[in-house]
C-alpha positions as CSV (number, residue, x, y, z in Angstrom):
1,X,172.9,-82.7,44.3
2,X,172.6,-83.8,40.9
3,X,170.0,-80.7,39.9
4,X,172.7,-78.1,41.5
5,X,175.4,-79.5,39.8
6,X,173.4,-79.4,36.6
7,X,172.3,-75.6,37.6
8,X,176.4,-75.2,38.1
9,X,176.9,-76.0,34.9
10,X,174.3,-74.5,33.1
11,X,175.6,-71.2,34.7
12,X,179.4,-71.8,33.6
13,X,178.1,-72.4,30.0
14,X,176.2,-69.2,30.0
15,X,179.4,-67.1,31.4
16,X,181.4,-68.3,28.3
17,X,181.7,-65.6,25.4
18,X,179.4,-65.6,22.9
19,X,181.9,-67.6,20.1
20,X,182.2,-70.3,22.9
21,X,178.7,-70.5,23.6
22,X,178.6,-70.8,19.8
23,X,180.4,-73.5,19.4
24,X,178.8,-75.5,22.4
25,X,175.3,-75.0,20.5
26,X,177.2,-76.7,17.3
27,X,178.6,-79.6,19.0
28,X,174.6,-79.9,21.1
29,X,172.9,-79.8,18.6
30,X,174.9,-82.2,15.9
31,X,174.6,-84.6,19.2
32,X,171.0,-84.1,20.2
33,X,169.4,-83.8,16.4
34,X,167.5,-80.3,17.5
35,X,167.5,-77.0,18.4
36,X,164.9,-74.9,20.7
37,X,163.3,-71.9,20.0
38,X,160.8,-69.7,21.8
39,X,157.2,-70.1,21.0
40,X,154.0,-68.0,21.9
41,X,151.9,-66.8,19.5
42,X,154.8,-67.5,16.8
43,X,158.0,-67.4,17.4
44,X,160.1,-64.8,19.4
45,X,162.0,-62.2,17.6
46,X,165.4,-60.0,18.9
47,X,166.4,-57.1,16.9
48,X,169.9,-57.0,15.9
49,X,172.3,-54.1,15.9
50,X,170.7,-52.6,12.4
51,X,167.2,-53.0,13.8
52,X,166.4,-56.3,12.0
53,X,164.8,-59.2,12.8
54,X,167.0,-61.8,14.4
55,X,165.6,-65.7,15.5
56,X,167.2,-66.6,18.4
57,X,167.8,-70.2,18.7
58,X,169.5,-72.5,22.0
59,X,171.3,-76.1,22.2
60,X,168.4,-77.5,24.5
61,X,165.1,-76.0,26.3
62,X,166.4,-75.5,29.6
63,X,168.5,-72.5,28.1
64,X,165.7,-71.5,25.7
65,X,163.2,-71.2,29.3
66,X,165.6,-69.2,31.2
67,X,165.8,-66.3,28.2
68,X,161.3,-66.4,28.0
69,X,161.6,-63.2,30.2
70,X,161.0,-59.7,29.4
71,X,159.7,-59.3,25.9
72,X,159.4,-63.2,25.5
73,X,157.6,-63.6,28.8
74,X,155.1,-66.2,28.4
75,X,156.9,-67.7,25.6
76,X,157.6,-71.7,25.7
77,X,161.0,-73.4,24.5
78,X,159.8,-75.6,21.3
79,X,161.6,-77.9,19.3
80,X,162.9,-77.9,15.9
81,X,164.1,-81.1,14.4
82,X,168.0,-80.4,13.0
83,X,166.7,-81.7,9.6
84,X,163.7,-78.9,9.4
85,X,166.2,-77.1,10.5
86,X,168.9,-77.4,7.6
87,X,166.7,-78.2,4.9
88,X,163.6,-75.9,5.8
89,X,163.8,-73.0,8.5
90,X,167.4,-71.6,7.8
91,X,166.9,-71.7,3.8
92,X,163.7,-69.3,4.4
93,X,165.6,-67.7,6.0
94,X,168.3,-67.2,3.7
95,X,166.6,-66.1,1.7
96,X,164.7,-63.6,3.9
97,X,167.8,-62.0,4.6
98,X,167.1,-62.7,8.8
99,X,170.0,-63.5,10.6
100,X,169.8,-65.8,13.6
101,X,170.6,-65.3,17.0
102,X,172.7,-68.3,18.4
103,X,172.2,-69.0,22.5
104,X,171.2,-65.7,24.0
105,X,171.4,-65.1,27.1
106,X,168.8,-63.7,30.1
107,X,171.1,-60.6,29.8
108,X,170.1,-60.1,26.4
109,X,173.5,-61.0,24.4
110,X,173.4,-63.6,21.5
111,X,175.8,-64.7,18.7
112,X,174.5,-63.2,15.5
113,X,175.2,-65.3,12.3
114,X,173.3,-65.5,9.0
115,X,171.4,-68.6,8.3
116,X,173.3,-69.5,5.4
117,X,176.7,-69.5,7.8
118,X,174.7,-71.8,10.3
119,X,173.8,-74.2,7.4
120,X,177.8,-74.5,6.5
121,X,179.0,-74.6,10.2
122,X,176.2,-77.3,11.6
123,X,177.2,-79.3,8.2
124,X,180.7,-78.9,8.9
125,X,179.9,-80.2,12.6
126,X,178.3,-82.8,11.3
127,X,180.1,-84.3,8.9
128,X,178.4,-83.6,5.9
129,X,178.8,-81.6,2.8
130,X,176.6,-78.0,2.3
C-alpha cells in the first residue's frame, strides 16, 4: 500500500506544470540538502529550444530514474550536495552560459532557468542572501 501510494503521488507531482514542478524541486531540495542528476559516462545533457546545452536536474532520484530513458538510457540518478551545488556547479555554469533544466519529465518537458536564477531562487528558498 504504502509503495502505490508513494507511486500515486509521484505521478500527481509529475502532472503538475512545469512552474509547479518548479517550485516543488525548490522547497525538496532546500529540505533534503541535494539535488540528482543523471550520470553515465558524464553527465546527461537536453538541448533547449536554441539548440544549447541544458543540465537537467530533479528534487530526489526516484524522479531523476524514471527520465534515464531514451537518450539517457543507461544513465544512473547521482547526487549533488546543495552546497557544490550553489557554490560550485551552477557558478560554472554561469559562466558557461548553460541553462538548467529543472525536473523533466519522461515526456521530455523541463523548466528551463539559467543557473544564475537557480542560485537567487534556492537562496531565496533557503533563507539566505545571493
Amino acid at each position: 500500500m504504502e509503495n502505490e501510494q508513494s507511486q500515486e503521488r509521484m505521478q500527481a507531482v509529475l502532472r503538475l506544470p512545469a512552474d509547479r514542478r518548479y517550485t516543488y524541486f525548490l522547497q525538496r531540495v532546500v529540505e533534503s540538502g541535494e539535488v540528482w542528476g543523471l550520470d553515465g559516462e558524464g553527465w546527461a545533457l537536453a538541448l533547449d529550444d536554441e539548440g544549447r546545452d541544458v543540465l537537467p536536474l530533479w528534487p530526489s532520484p526516484e524522479f531523476a530514474a524514471i527520465c534515464a530513458n531514451r537518450l539517457w538510457s543507461g544513465f544512473q540518478p547521482r547526487s549533488i550536495p546543495l552546497s557544490v551545488l550553489l557554490d560550485n556547479v551552477l557558478p560554472q555554469l554561469a559562466e558557461d552560459g548553460m541553462p538548467v533544466g529543472i525536473f523533466f519529465t519522461p515526456a521530455g518537458q523541463g523548466h528551463p532557468v539559467s543557473a544564475r536564477e537557480l542560485i537567487e531562487a534556492l537562496r531565496a528558498v533557503h533563507g539566505v542572501q545571493a
